[in-house]
N, C-alpha and C positions, 0 to 999 in steps of 0.2 A: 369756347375750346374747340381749337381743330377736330377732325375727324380720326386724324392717326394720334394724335395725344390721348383721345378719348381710345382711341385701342389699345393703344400701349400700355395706359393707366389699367383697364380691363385685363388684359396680359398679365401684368404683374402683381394681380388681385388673382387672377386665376391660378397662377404660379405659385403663392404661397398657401393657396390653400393644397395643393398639390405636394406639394415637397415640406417636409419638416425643417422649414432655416430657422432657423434661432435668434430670437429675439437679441438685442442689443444689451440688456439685463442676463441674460441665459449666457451670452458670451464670455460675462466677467467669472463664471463658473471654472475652473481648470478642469481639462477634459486630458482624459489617456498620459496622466501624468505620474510619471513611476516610481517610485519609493526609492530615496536616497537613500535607508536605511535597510537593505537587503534581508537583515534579521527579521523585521518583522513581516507579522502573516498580511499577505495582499489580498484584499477583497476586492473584486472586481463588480462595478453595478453596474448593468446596462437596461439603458434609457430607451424604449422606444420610439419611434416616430411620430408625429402631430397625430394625434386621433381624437373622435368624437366630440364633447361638445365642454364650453369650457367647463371647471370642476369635473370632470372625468375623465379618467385616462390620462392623466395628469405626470406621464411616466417622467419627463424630465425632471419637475418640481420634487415629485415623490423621492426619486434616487438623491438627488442633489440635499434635500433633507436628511435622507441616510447616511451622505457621506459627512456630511456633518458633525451627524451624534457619533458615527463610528471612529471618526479623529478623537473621541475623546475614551476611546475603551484604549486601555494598554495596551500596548505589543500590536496593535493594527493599523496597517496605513490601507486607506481607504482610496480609490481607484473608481473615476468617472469614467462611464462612454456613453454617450449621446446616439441620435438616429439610430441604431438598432445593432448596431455593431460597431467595431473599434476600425477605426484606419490605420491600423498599423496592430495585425495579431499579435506580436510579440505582449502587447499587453497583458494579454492572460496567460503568458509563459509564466508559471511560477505559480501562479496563484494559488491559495486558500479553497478560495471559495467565489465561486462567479453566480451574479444575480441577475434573473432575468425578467424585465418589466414590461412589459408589449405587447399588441396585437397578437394574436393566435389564427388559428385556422390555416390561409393560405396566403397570409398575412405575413406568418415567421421569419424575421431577417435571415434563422439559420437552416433555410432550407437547399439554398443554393448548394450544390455538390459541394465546393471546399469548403465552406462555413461548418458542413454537415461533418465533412470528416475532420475539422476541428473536435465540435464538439465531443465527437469520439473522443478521441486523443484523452480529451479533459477529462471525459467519463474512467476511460478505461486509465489514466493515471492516479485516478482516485481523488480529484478536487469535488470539493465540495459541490452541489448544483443547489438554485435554489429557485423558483418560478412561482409568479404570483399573477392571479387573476387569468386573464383569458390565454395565457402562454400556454398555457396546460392542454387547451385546444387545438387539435392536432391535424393533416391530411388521415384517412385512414389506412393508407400503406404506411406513414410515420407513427401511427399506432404501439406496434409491438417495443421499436425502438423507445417511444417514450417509458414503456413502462421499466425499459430496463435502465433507464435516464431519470425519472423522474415517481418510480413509483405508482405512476396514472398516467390515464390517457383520457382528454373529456371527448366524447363521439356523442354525436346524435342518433344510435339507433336506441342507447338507452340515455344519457345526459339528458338535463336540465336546465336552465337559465334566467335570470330575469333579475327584477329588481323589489327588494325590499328589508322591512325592518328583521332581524333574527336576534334571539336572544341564548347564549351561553350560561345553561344553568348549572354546568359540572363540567372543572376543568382537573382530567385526569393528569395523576403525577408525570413527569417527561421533565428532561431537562427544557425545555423547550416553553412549557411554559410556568420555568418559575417565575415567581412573583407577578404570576396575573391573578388576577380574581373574578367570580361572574361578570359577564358585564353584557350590553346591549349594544349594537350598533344596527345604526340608520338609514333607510334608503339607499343602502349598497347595493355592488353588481354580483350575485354570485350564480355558482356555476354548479351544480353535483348531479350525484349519481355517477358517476365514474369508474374508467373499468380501471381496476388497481391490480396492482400484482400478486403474483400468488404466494408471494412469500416476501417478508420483510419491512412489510410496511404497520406501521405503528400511530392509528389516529391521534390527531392531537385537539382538535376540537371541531363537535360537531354539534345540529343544532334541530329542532325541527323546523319544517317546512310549508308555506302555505298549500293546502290540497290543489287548489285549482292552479299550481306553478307544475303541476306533473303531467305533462304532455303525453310522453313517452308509454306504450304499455307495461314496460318493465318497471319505471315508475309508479304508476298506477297500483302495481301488486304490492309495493311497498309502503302505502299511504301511511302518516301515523308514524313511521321509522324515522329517526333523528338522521342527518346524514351526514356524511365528512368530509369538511371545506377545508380543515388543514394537517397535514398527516408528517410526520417523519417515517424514514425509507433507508433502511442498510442494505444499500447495494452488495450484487454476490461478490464483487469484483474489491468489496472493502471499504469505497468512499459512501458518501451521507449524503441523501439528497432531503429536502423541504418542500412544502408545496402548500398556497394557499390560496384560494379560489376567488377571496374577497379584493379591495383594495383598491375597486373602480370607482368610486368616491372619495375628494381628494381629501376634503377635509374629515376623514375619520382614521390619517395621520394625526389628529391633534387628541385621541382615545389611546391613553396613555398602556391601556390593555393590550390593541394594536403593536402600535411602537414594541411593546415589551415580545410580543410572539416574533416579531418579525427580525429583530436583533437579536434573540436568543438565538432565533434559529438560524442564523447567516453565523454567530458562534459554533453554534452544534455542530451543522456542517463545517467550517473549516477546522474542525476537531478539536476547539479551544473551550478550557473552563467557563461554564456560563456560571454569573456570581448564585450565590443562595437565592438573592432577590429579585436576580436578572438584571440586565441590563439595562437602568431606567436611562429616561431620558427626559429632555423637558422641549418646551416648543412654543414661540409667541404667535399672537396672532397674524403680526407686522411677517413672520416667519412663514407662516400658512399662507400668507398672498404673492410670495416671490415665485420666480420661474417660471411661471406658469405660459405654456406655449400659446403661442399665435392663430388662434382659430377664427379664420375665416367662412360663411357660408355664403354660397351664393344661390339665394331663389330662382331656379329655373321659371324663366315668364311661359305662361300659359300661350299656347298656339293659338293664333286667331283663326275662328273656324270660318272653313270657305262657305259664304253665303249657297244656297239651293236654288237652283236652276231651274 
């Protein structure tokens, strides 16, 4: 193999691990595609970019599953957008209720100025908001705005993070999680201790914690305290916002307790009837392996040390 084939090939290995392209399977997905039927309520779910390793972060796979089951709730036309935001904003004109799946921190697709005053727009129209997993993670001057956006803000002077099993032994009434019942999940990525708002936020399921995952001093005082990974949130302004911390392990979409919070609550916020039992849904496994992005890593090779003179 030449020398520049052998670059080129390196280039376009470097490349996709870079940029989130979309696999040839992820293509035949319909993306930013607008509801023929005006009546019904638009949910908009946005996918974030290629990230971490495969089974996690799984945003494109995860939404593309929800637009799925949500084609099959009455009165909703469910609404993709991929890499981290829509190519053409008009798609969240209108909407219900927009869902946001992605990287956080300084990661945020909507951090850029007009993204940013999009998202206003949405807030202060009263759409629904809904963020899962490390979206919630925030710069700390985008702090205050989160919390009038989202109910919480996750910061590292008191936040927490890590990975493992948690279990749900009391799921308080809320429309949000009807028809869940205790349940357990596995080796997921969660996030708490969060600074929440000072009025209107309504937990929805919280869990305890292992002691040595509490970094934080402010953590630390709270040892022993259950804490809250999913909350609903009545903005002063009138809309609903959701927020759940979990959801960075892909296959615990196939935890039918899941699926039911996370559909309730993309209901709740765009103000529509969630049933008595909520919104079940079902999921194969053949279903659990589709879309899932293209993760590439490349080993940095070790420098050869210069021999001693």
């Amino acid at each position: 193999m030449s020398s520049f084939r052998t670059l080129l090939l390196g280039s376009l290995v470097l490349a996709t691990s870079l940029h989130a392209e979309l696999t040839q399977e992820q293509l035949q997905v319909p993306l930013e595609v607008q509801p023929a039927d005006k009546s019904l309520a638009k949910i908009v779910l946005i996918a974030g970019s290629t990230s971490n390793k495969p089974g996690q972060h799984e945003y494109f796979a995860g939404c593309a599953l929800m637009m799925d089951w949500l084609k099959k709730v009455p009165g909703v036309a469910p609404v993709m957008v991929a890499e981290g935001w829509p190519k053409d904003e008009a798609v969240l004109d209108g909407a219900k209720a927009v869902l946001l799946y992605m990287d956080g921190g300084d990661k945020l697709p909507f951090l850029e100025p007009a993204r940013w005053v999009k998202m206003q727009t949405l807030a202060e129209s009263g759409t629904g908001l809904v963020i899962l997993h490390q979206g919630i993670d925030c710069p700390v001057d985008r702090a205050p705005t989160f919390k009038e956006w989202f109910g919480a803000a996750f910061q590292s002077d008191i936040g927490c993070r890590g990975h493992w099993d948690v279990k749900f032994g009391t799921v308080p009434e809320h429309a949000i999680n009807k028809g869940i019942k205790p349940f357990d999940l596995l080796k997921d990525g969660w996030l708490y201790n969060l600074h929440f708002a000072a009025k209107g936020v309504t937990p929805v399921l919280a869990c305890a914690m292992p002691d040595d995952s509490r970094k934080t001093e402010d953590a630390k005082i709270h040892t022993g305290r259950e804490e809250t990974v999913a909350w609903a949130f009545e903005r002063a302004g009138g809309g609903r916002s959701f927020g759940f911390t979990g959801c960075d392990l892909h296959a615990n979409w196939a935890d039918a307790n899941q699926r039911l919070l996370v559909l309730n609550g993309l209901l709740w916020t765009a103000k529509m009837e969630v049933p008595e039992g909520g919104f079940a849904s079902s999921v194969t496994e053949e279903e659990m392996k589709k879309n899932w992005d293209r993760k590439v890593f490349i080993k940095k090779e070790a420098k050869a040390k210069t021999p001693a003179k």
